[in-house]
Residue frames as qw, qx, qy, qz and C-alpha x, y, z in Angstrom:
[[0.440, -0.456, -0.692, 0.347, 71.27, -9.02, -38.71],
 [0.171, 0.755, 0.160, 0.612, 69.64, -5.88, -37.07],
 [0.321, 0.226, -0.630, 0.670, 71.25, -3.92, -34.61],
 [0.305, -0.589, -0.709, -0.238, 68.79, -3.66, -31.83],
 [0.345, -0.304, -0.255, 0.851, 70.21, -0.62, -30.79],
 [0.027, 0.171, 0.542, 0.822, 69.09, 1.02, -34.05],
 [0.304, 0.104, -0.001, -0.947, 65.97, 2.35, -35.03],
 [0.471, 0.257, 0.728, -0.427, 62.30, 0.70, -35.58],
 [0.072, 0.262, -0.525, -0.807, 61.54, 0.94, -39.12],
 [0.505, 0.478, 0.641, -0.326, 57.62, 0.44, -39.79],
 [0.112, 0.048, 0.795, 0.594, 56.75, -0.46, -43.25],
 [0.444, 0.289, 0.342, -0.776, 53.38, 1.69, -44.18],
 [0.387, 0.207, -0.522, -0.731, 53.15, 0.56, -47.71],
 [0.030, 0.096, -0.993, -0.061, 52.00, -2.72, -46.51],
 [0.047, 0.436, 0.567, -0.698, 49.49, -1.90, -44.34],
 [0.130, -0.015, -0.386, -0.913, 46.60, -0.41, -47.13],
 [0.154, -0.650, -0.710, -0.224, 43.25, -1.04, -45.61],
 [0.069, -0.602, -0.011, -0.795, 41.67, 2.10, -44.27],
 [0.003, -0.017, 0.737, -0.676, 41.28, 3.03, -40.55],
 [0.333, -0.430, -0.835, -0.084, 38.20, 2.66, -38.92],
 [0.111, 0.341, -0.086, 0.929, 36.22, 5.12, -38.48],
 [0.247, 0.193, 0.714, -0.626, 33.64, 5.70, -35.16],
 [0.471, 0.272, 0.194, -0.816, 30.94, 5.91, -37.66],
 [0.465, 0.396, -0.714, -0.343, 31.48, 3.23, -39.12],
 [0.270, 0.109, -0.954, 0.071, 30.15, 0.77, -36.34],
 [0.400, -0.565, -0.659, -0.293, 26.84, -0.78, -36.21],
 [0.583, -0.500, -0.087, -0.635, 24.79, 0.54, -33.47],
 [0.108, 0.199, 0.924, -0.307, 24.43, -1.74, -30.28],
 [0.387, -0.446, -0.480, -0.649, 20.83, -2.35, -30.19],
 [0.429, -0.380, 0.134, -0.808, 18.39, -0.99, -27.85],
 [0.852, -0.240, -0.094, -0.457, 16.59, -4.19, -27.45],
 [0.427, -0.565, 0.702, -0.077, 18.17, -7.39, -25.81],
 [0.114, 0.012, 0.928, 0.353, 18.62, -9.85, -28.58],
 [0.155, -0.115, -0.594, -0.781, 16.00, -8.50, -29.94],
 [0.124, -0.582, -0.798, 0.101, 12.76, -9.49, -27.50],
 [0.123, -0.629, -0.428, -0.637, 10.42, -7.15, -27.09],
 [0.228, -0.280, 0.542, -0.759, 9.18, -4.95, -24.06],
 [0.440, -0.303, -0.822, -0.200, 7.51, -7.12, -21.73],
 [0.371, -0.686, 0.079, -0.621, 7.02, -4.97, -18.63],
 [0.578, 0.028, -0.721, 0.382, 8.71, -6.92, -16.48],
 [0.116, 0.214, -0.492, 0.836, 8.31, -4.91, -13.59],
 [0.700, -0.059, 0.094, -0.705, 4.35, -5.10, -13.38],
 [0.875, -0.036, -0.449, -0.179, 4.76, -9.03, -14.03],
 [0.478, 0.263, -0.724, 0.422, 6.83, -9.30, -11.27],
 [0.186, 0.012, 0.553, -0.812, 4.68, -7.57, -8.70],
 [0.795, 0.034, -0.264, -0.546, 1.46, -9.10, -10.04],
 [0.788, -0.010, -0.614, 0.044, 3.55, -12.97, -9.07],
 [0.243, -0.115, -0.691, 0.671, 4.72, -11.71, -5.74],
 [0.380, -0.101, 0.238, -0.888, 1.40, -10.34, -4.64],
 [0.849, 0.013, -0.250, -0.465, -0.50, -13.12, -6.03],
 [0.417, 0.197, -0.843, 0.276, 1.62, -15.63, -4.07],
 [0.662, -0.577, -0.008, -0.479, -0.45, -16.93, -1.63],
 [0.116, -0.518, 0.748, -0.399, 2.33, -17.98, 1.45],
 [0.501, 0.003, -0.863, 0.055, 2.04, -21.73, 2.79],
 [0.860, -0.377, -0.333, 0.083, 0.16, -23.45, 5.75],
 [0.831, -0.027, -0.260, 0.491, 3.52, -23.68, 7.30],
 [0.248, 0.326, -0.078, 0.909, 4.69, -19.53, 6.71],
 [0.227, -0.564, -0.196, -0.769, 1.70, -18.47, 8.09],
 [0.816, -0.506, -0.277, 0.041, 1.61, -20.45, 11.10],
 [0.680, 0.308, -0.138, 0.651, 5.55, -19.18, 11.01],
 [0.061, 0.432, -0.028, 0.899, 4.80, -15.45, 10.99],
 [0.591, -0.540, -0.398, -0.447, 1.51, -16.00, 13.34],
 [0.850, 0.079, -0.456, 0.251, 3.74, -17.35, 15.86],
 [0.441, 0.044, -0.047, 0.895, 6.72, -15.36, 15.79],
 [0.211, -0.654, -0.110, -0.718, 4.25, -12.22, 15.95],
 [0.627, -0.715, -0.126, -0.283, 2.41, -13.29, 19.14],
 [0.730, -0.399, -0.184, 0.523, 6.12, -14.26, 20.87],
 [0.440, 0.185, -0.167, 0.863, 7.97, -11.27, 20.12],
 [0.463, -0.664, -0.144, -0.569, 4.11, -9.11, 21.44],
 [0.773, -0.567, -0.268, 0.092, 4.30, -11.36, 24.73],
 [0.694, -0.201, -0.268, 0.637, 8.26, -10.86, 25.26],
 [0.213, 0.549, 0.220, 0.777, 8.00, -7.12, 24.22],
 [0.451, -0.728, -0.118, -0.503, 5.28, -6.45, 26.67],
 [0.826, -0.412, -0.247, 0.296, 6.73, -8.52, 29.54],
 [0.645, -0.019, -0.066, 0.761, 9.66, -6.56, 28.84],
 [0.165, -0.627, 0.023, -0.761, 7.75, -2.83, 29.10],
 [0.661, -0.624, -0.233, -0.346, 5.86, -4.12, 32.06],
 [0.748, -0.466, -0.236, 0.409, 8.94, -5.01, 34.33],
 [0.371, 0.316, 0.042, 0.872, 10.98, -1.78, 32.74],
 [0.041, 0.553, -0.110, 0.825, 8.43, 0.30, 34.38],
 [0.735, -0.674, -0.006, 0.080, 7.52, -1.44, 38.03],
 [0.681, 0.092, -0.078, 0.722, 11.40, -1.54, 37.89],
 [0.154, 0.337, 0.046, 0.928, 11.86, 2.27, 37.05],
 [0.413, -0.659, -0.033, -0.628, 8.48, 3.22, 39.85],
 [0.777, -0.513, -0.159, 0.329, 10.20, 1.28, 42.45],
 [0.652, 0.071, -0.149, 0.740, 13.37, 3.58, 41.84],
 [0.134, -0.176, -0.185, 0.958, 11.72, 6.47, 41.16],
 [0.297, 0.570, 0.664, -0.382, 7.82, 6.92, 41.21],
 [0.301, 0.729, 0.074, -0.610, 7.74, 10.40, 39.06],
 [0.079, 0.468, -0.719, -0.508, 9.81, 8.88, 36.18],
 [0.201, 0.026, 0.976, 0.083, 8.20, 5.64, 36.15],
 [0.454, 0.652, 0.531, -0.297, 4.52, 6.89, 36.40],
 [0.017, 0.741, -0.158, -0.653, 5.90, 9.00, 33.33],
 [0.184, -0.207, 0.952, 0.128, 7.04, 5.98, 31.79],
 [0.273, 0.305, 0.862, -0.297, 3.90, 4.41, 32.30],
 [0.370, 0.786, 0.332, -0.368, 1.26, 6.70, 30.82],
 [0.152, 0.651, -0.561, -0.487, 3.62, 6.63, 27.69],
 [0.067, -0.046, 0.960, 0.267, 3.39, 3.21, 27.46],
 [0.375, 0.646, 0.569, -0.343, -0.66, 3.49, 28.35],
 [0.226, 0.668, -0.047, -0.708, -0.64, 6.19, 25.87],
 [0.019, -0.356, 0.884, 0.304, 1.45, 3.83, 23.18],
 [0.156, 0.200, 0.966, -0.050, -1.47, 1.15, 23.57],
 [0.409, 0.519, 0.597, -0.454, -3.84, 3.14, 22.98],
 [0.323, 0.648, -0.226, -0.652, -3.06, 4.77, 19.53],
 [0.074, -0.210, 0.942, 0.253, -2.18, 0.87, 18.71],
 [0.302, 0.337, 0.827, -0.334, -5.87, 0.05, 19.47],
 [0.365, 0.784, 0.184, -0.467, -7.55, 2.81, 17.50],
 [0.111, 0.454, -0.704, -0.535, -5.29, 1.52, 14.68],
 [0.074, -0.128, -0.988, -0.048, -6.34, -1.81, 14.97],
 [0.337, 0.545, 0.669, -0.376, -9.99, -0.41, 15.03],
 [0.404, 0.647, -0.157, -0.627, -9.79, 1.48, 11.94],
 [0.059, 0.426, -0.823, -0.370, -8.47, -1.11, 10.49],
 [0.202, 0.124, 0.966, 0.101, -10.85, -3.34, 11.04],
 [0.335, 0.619, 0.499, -0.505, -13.59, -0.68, 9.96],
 [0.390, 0.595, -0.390, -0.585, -12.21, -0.76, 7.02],
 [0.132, -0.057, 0.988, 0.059, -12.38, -4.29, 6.71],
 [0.341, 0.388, 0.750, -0.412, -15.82, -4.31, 7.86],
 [0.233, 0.746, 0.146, -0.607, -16.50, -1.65, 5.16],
 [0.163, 0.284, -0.816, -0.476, -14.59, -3.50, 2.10],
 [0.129, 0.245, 0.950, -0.144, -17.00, -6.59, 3.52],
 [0.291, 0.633, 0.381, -0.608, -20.19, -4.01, 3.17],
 [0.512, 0.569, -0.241, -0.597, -19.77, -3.28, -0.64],
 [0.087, 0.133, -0.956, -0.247, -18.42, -6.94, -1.56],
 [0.022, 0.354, 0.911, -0.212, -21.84, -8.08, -0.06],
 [0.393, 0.704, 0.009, -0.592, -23.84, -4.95, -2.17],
 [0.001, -0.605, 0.661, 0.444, -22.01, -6.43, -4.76],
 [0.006, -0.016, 0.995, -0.098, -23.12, -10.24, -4.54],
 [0.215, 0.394, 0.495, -0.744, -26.41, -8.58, -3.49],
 [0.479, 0.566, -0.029, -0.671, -27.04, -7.03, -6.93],
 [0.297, 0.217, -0.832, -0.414, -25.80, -10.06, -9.20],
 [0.120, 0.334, 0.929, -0.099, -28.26, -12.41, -7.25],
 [0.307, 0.505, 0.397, -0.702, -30.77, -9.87, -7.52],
 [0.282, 0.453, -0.629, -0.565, -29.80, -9.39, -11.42],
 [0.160, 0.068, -0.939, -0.297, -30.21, -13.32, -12.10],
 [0.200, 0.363, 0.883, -0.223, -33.14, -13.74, -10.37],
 [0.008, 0.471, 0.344, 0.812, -34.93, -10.39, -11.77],
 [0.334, -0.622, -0.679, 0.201, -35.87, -9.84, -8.49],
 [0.149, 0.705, 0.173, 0.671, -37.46, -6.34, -7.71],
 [0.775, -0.630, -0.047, -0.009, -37.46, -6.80, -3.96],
 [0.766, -0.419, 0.036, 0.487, -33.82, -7.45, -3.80],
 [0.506, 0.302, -0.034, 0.808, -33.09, -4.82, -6.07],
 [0.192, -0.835, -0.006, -0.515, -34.74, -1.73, -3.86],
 [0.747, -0.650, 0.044, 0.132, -33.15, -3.74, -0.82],
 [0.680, -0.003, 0.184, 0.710, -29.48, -3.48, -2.48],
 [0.064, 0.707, 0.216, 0.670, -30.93, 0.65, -3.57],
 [0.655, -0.727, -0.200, -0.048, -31.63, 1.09, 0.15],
 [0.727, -0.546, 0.071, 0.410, -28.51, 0.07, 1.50],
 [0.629, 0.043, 0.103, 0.770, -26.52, 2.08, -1.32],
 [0.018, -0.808, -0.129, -0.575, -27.95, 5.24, -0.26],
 [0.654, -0.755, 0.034, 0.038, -27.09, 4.53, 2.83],
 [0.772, -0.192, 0.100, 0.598, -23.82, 3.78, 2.23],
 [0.383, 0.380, 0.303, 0.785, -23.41, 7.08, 0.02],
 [0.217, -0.849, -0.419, -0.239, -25.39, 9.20, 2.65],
 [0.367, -0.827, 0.107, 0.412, -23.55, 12.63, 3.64],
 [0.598, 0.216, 0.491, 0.595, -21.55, 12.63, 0.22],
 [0.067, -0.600, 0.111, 0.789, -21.18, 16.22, -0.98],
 [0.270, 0.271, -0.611, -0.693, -20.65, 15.43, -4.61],
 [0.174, -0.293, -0.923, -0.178, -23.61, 12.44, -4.71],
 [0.227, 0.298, 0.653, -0.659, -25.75, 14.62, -3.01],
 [0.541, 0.351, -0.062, -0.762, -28.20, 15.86, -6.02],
 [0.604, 0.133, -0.659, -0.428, -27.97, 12.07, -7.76],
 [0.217, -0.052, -0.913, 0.340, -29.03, 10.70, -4.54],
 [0.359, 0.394, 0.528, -0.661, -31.79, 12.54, -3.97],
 [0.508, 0.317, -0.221, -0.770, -33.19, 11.82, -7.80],
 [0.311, 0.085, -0.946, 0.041, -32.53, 7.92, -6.95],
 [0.012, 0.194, 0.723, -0.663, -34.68, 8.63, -4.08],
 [0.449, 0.223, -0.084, -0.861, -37.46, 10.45, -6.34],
 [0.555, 0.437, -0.427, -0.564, -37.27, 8.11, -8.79],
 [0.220, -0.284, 0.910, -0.205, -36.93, 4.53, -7.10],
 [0.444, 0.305, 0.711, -0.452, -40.53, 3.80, -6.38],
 [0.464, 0.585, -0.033, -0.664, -41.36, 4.33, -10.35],
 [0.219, 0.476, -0.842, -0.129, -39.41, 1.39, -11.56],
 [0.834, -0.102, 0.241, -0.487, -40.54, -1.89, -11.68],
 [0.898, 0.307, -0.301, 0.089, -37.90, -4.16, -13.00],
 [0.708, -0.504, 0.136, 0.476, -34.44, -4.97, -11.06],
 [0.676, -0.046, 0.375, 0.632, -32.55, -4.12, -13.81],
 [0.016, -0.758, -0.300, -0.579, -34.03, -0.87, -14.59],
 [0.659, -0.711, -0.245, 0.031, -33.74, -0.24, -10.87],
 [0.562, -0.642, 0.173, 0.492, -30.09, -0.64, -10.26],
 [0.610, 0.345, 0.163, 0.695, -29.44, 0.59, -13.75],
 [0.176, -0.906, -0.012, -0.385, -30.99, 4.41, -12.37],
 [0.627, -0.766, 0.129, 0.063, -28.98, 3.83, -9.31],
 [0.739, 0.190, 0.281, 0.582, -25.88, 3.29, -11.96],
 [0.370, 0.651, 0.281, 0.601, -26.65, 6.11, -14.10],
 [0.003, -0.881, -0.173, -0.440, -27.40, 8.23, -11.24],
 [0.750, -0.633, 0.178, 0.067, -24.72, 7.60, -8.18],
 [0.745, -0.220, 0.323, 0.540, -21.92, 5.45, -9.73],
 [0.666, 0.664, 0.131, 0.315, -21.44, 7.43, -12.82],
 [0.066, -0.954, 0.215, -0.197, -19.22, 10.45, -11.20],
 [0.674, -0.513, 0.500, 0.182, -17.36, 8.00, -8.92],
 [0.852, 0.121, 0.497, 0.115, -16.63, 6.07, -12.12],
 [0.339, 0.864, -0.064, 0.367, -15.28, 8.90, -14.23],
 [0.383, -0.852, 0.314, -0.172, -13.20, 9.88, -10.68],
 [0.871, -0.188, 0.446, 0.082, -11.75, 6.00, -10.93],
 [0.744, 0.581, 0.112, 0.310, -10.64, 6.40, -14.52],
 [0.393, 0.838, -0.329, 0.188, -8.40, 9.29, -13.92],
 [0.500, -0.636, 0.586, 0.044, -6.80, 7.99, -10.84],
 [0.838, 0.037, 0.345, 0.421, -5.80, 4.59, -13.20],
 [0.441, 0.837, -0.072, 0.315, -4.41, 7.60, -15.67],
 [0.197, -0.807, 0.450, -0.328, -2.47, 9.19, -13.36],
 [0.615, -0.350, 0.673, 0.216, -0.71, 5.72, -11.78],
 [0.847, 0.498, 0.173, 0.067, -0.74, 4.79, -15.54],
 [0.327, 0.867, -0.161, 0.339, 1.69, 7.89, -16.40],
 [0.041, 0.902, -0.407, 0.142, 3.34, 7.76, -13.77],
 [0.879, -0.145, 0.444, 0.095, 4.72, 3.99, -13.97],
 [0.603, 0.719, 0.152, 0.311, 5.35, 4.67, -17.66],
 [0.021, 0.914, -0.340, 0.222, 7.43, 8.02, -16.68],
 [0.494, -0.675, 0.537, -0.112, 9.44, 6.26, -14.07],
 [0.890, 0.128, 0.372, 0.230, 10.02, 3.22, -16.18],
 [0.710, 0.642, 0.143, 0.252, 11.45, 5.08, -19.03],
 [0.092, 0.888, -0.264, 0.364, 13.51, 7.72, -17.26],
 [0.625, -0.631, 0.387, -0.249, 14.51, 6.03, -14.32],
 [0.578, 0.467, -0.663, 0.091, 17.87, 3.22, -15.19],
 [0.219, 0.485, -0.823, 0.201, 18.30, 1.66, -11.79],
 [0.504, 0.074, -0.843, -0.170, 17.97, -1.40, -11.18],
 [0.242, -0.559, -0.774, 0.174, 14.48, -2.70, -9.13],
 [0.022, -0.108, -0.049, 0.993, 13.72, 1.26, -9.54],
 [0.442, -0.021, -0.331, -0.833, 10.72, 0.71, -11.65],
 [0.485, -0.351, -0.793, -0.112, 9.57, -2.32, -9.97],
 [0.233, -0.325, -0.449, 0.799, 9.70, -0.10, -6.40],
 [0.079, 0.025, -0.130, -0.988, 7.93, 2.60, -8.53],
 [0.452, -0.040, -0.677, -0.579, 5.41, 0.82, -9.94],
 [0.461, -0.231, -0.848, 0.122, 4.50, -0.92, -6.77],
 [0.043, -0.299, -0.327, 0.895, 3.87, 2.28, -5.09],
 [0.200, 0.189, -0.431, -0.859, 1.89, 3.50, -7.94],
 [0.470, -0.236, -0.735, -0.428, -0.55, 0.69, -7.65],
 [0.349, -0.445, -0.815, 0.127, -1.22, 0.42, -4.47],
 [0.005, 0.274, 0.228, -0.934, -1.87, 4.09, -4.36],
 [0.413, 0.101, -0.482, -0.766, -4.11, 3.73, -7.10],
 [0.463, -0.326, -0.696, -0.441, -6.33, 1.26, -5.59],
 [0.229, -0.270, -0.522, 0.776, -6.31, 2.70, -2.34],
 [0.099, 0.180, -0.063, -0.977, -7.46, 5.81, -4.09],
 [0.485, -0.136, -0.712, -0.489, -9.95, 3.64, -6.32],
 [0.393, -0.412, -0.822, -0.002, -11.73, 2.18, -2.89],
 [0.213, -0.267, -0.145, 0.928, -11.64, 5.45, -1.34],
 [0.155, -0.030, -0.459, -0.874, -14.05, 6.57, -4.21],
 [0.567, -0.221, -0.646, -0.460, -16.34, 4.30, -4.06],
 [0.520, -0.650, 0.091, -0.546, -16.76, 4.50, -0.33],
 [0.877, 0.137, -0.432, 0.159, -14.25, 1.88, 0.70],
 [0.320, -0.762, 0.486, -0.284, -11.57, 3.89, 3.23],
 [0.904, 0.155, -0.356, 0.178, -9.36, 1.03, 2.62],
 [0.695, -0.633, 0.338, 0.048, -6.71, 0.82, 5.88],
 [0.103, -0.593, 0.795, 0.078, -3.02, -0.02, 5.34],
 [0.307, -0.111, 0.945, -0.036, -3.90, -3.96, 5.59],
 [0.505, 0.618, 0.552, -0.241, -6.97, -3.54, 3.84],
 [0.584, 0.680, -0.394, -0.202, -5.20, -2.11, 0.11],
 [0.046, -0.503, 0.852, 0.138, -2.83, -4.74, 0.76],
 [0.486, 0.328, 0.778, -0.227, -5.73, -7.59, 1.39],
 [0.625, 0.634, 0.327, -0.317, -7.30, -5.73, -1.94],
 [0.434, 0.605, -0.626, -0.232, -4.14, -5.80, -3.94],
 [0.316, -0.126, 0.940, -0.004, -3.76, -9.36, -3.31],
 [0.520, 0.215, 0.820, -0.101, -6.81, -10.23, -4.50],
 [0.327, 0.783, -0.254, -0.464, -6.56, -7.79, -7.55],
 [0.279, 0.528, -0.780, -0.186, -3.48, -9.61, -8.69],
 [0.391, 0.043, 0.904, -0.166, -4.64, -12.96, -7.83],
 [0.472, 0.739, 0.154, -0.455, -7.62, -11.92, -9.99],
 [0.136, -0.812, 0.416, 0.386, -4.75, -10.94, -12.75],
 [0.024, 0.368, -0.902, -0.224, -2.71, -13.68, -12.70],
 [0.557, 0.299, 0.767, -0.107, -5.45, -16.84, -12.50],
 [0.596, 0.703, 0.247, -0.298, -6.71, -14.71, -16.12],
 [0.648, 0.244, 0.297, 0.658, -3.25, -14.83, -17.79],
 [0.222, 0.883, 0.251, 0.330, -4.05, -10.61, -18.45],
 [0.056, 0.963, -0.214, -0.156, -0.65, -9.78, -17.28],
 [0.650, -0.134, 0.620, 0.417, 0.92, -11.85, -19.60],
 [0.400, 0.863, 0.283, -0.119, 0.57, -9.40, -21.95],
 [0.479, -0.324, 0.196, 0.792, 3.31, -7.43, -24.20],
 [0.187, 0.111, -0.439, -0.872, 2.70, -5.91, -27.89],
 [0.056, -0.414, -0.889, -0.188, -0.60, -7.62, -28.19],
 [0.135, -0.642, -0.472, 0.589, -1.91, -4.88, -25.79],
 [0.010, -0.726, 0.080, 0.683, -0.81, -1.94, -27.56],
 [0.300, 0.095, 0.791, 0.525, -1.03, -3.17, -31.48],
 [0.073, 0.759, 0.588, 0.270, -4.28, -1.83, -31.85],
 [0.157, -0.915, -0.152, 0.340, -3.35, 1.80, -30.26],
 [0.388, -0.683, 0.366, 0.498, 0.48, 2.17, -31.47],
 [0.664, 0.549, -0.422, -0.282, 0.33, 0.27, -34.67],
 [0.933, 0.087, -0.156, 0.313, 2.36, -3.18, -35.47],
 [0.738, 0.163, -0.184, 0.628, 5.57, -4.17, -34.92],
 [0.065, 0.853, -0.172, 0.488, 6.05, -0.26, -33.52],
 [0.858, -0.503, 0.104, -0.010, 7.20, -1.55, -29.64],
 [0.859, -0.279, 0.118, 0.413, 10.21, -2.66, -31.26],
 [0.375, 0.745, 0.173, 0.524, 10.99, 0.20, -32.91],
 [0.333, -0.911, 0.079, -0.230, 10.97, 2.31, -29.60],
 [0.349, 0.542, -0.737, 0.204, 13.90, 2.03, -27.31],
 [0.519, -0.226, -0.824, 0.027, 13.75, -0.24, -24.94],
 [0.080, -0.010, -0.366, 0.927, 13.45, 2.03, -21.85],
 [0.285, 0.139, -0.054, -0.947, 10.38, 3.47, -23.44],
 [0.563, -0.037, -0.713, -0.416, 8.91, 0.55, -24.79],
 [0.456, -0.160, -0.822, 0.303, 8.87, -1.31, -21.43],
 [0.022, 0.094, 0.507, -0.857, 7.46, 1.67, -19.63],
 [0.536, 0.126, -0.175, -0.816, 4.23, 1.84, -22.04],
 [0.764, -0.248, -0.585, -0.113, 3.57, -1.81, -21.32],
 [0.160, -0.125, -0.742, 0.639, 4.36, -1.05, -17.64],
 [0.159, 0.068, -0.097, -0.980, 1.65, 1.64, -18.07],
 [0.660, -0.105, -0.332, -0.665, -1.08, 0.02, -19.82],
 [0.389, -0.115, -0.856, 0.319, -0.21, -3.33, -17.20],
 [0.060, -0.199, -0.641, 0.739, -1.15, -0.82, -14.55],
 [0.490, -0.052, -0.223, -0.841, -4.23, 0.46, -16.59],
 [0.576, 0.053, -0.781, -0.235, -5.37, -3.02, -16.39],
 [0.371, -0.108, -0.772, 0.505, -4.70, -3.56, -12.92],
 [0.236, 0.077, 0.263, -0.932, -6.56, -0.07, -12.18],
 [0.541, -0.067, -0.398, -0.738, -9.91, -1.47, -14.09],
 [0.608, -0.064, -0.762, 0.214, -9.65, -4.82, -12.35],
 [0.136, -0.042, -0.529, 0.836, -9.59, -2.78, -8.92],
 [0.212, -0.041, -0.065, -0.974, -12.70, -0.81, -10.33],
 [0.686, -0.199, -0.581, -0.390, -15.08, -4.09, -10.69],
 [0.543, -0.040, -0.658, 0.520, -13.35, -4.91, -7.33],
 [0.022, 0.209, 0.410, -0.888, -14.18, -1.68, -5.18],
 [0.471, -0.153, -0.332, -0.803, -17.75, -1.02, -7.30],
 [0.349, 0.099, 0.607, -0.707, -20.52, -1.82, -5.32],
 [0.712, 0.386, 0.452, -0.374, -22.57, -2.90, -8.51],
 [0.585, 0.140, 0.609, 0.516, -21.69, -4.67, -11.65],
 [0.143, 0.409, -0.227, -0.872, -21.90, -2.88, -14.66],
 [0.402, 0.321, 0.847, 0.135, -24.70, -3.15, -16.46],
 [0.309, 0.861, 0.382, -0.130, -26.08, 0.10, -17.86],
 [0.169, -0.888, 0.410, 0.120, -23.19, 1.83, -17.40],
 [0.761, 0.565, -0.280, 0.150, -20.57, 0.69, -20.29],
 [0.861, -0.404, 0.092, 0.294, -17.37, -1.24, -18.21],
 [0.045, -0.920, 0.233, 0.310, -14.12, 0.78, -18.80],
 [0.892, 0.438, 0.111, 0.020, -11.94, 0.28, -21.44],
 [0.706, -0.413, 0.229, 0.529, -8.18, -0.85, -21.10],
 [0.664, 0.187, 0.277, 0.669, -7.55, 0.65, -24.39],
 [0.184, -0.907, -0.236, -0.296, -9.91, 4.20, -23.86],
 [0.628, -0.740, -0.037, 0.238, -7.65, 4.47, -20.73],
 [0.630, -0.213, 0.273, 0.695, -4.30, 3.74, -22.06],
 [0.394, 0.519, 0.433, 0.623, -4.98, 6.33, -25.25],
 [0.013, 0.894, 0.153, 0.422, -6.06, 9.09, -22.68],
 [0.761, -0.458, 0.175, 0.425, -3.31, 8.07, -20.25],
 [0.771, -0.157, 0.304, 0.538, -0.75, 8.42, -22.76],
 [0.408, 0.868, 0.266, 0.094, -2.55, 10.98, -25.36],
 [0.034, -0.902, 0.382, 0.199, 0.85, 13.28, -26.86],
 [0.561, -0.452, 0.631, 0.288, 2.82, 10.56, -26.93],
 [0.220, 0.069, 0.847, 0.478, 0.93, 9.37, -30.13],
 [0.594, 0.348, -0.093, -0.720, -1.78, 10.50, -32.56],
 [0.358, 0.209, 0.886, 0.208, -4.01, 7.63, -34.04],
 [0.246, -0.067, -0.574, -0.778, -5.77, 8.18, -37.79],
 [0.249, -0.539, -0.740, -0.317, -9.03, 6.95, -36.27],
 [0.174, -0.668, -0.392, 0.609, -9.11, 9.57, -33.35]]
């Protein structure tokens, strides 16, 4: 029997497999059970933008706006007869604050809607030149030339290809020869100006995806990132999109989007730039940001047919993969560049 006062007496000889050593144990892997980047973050803001809110919500929110305006105001307007019965000098003070208040609301709500009015003006240039296009009319295309000098009149950097549109109008005799000069010689600059902004929100979705770990970071990033980028994109093209007016044009961007299935995308996208199978190679981090990236490339081109003022027809329609390769150029070297 042993005493259990005594001593512990550990038998080593038994004991003859070898310790385990830190380098000895698999990896964790990068990827989650193995799926690929899907860019989650750009599919997520592509389904909540493209939601289009019930009957019911909107009657909700419509509502609830115009009571909480009515009680609001009721509730300035007795705050300051209240306060100029007590004391006149304070109240009138009051007052012309609140006057002052209404007005900078108004001159919102007028820019806004001149930027409405002004999305409405190039959709309907837009519509303008495809009817013109199918019919082959030459009439509607100098009437759809007309109105996009006008729209492009006082332009600094359009000034010298506006005045050779203007030479060179009356020499043409086909539609499509028409608005292809008024392509070659107007949109081309803007359209070069449109490409880098989708670069630039490209990178920096990518960047912030890969570097950035917390959680709804890159969807926050990424959502910024676009709707700067098609702000900027209608902005070019003579748009002066308004707060409510990039939101109204991201909606119908991503609506646009989703109804095509083209951000259900993952490695398919980038196979032809990166090589096979390479995606899963990367870590995940990285991987997910270069399909955030080229998402937003996607989204930026989409925007461009959106804010252009004339299909493309001379003028060669940007290319998601042209973009993403000079978006991303360093990261990778392809054997056919």
């Amino acid at each position: 029997m042993t005493d259990p006062k005594g001593p512990v007496l550990i038998n080593l000889e038994e004991d003859t497999s070898p310790t385990p050593s830190p380098s000895d144990v698999p990896p964790v892997p990068d990827t989650a059970d193995g799926i690929a980047p899907q860019g989650q973050a750009m599919t997520t803001i592509a389904t909540l933008a493209a939601r289009q809110p019930s009957k019911l919500a909107r009657w909700f929110w419509r509502l609830l706006g115009a009571l909480l305006g009515t009680v609001i105001s009721i509730a300035a307007w007795n705050y300051a007869t209240s306060l100029i019965a007590a004391n006149p000098v304070l109240g009138w003070a009051v007052t012309g604050l609140i006057a002052l208040f209404v007005l900078v609301c108004l001159m919102i709500a007028i820019k806004e809607l001149s930027a409405f009015a002004r999305l409405a003006k190039i959709d309907a240039l837009h519509r303008a030149a495809d009817s013109a296009l199918a019919d082959d009319s030459l009439e509607g295309a100098r009437k759809v030339t007309t109105q996009l000098l006008a729209l492009y009149h006082g332009r600094d950097d359009l000034r010298w290809g506006a005045e050779r549109l203007a030479e060179r109008k009356d020499e043409i005799f086909d539609a499509s020869g028409l608005l292809g000069l008024a392509e070659t010689e107007l949109l081309a600059p803007l359209d070069l100006a449109a490409q880098r902004e989708v670069e630039a929100a490209a990178r920096q979705v990518a960047t912030v995806t890969a570097l950035v770990p917390l959680a709804l970071a890159d969807v926050a990033a990424a959502l910024t990132a676009n709707l700067r980028m098609i702000r900027r994109i209608a902005e070019i093209y003579g748009g002066r999109s308004g707060t409510l007016g990039s939101w109204r044009l991201t909606k119908a961007v991503m609506s646009h989007l989703v109804a095509t299935g083209a951000v259900a995308v993952g490695d398919d996208m980038l196979e032809p730039i990166l090589g096979g199978g390479l995606l899963g190679k990367l870590s995940r981090r990285f991987g997910e940001g270069l399909v955030n990236g080229s998402l937003t490339a996607r989204v930026g081109v989409a925007a461009i047919e959106v804010c252009r003022p004339l299909p493309f027809t001379a003028s060669k329609r940007p290319s998601v993969s042209a973009i993403i390769r000079q978006a991303f150029g360093g990261l990778f070297s392809s054997d056919k560049g």
